[in-house]
C-alpha positions as CSV (number, residue, x, y, z in Angstrom):
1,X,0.0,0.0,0.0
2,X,1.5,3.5,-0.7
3,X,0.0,6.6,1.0
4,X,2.4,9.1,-0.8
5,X,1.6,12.3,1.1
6,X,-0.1,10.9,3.8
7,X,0.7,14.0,6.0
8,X,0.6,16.4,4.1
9,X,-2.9,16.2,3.0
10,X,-5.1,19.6,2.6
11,X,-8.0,18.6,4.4
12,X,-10.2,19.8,7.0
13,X,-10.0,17.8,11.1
14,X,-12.7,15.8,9.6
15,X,-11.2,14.6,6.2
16,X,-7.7,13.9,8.0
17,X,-9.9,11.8,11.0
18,X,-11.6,9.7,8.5
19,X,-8.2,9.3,6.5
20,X,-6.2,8.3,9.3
21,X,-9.4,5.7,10.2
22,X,-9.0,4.0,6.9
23,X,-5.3,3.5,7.4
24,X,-5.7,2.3,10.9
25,X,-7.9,0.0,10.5
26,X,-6.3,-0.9,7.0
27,X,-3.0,-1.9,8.7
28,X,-4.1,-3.2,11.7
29,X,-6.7,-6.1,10.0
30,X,-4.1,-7.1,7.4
31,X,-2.8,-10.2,9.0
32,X,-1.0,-11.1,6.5
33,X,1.5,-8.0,6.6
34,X,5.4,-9.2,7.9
35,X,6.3,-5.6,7.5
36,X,5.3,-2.1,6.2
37,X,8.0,0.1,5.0
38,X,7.6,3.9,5.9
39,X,9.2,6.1,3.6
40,X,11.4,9.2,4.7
41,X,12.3,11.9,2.1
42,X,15.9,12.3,4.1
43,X,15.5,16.1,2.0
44,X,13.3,16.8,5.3
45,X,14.1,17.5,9.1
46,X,12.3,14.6,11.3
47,X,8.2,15.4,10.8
48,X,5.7,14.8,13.5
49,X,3.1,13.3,11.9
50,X,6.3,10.5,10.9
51,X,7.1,10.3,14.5
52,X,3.8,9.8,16.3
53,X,2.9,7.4,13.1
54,X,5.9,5.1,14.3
55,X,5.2,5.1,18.2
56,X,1.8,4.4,16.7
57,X,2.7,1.2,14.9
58,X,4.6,0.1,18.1
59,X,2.5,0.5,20.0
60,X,-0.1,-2.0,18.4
61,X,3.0,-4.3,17.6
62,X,3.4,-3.7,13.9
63,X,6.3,-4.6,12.5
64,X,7.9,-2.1,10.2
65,X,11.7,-0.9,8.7
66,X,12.1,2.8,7.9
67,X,13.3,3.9,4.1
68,X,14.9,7.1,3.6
69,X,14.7,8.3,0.0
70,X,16.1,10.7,-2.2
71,X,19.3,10.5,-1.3
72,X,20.8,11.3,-4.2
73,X,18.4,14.7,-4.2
74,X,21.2,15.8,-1.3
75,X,25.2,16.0,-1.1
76,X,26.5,12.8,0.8
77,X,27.4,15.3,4.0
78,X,23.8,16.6,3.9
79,X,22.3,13.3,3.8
80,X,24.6,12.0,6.2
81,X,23.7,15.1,8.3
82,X,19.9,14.7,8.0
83,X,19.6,10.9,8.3
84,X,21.8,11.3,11.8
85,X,19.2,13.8,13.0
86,X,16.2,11.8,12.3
87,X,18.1,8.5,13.9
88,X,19.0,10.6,16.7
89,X,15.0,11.7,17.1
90,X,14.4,8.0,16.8
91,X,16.7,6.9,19.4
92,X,14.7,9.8,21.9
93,X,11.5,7.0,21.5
94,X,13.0,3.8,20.7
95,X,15.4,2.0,22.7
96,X,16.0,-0.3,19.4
97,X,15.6,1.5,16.0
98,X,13.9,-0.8,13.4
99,X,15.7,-1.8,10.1
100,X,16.9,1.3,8.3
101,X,17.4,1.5,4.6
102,X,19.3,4.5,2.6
103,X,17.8,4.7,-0.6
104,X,18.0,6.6,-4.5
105,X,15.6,6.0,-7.6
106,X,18.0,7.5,-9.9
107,X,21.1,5.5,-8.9
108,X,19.5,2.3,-7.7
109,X,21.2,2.6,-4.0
110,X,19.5,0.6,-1.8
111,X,17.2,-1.1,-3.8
112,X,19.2,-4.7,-3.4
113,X,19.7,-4.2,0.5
114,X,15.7,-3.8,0.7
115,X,14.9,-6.7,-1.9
116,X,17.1,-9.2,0.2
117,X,15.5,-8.3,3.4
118,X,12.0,-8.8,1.6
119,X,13.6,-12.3,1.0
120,X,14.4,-13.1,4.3
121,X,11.2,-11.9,5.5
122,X,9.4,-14.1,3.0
123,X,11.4,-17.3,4.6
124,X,10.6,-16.8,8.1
């Protein structure tokens, strides 16, 4: 499933409640999910909405791996820089961080790291 924009929605309280209904109850009756993969545009400083989404999903015990994109949108120090922060803003909620994947469309960076965790996910 792919919610691209999921925060950043223009929508009145009531269109963002019912939204964030459907993905709630989406996630939590699909039994059959090992792992959902929540994208990060590392362009961006850690978002709140990203945040209380991930103490969210452990909270009810879902099982998910963070994947920053767009790395190749930034200078390796920048990306270095903003990746670090976000971790860093992880480790404040999380005493283990959950898999973490560094990601670029354009160059293809990541994309095997990702694929042979989907594989070992598939085996267990």
């Amino acid at each position: 499933m792919d919610l691209p924009g999921y925060g950043y929605a223009r929508r009145g309280k009531e269109g963002r409640e019912k939204i964030a209904g459907i993905i709630e109850s989406y996630i939590l009756k699909r039994e059959q999910m090992t792992n959902l993969f929540l994208l990060i545009d590392s362009r961006h400083e850690p978002q709140k909405i990203d945040m209380e989404f991930m103490v969210w999903l452990g909270e009810n015990g879902i099982p998910f791996s963070v994947v920053f994109t767009k790395m190749d949108k930034l200078g390796r120090s920048a990306f270095v820089m903003k990746t670090n922060k976000y971790l860093e803003k992880l480790k404040e909620e999380w005493e283990e961080l959950p898999p973490v994947f560094f990601t670029s469309s354009e160059k293809g960076d990541g994309k095997d790291e990702i694929l042979d965790y989907i594989e070992k996910l598939n085996k267990l």
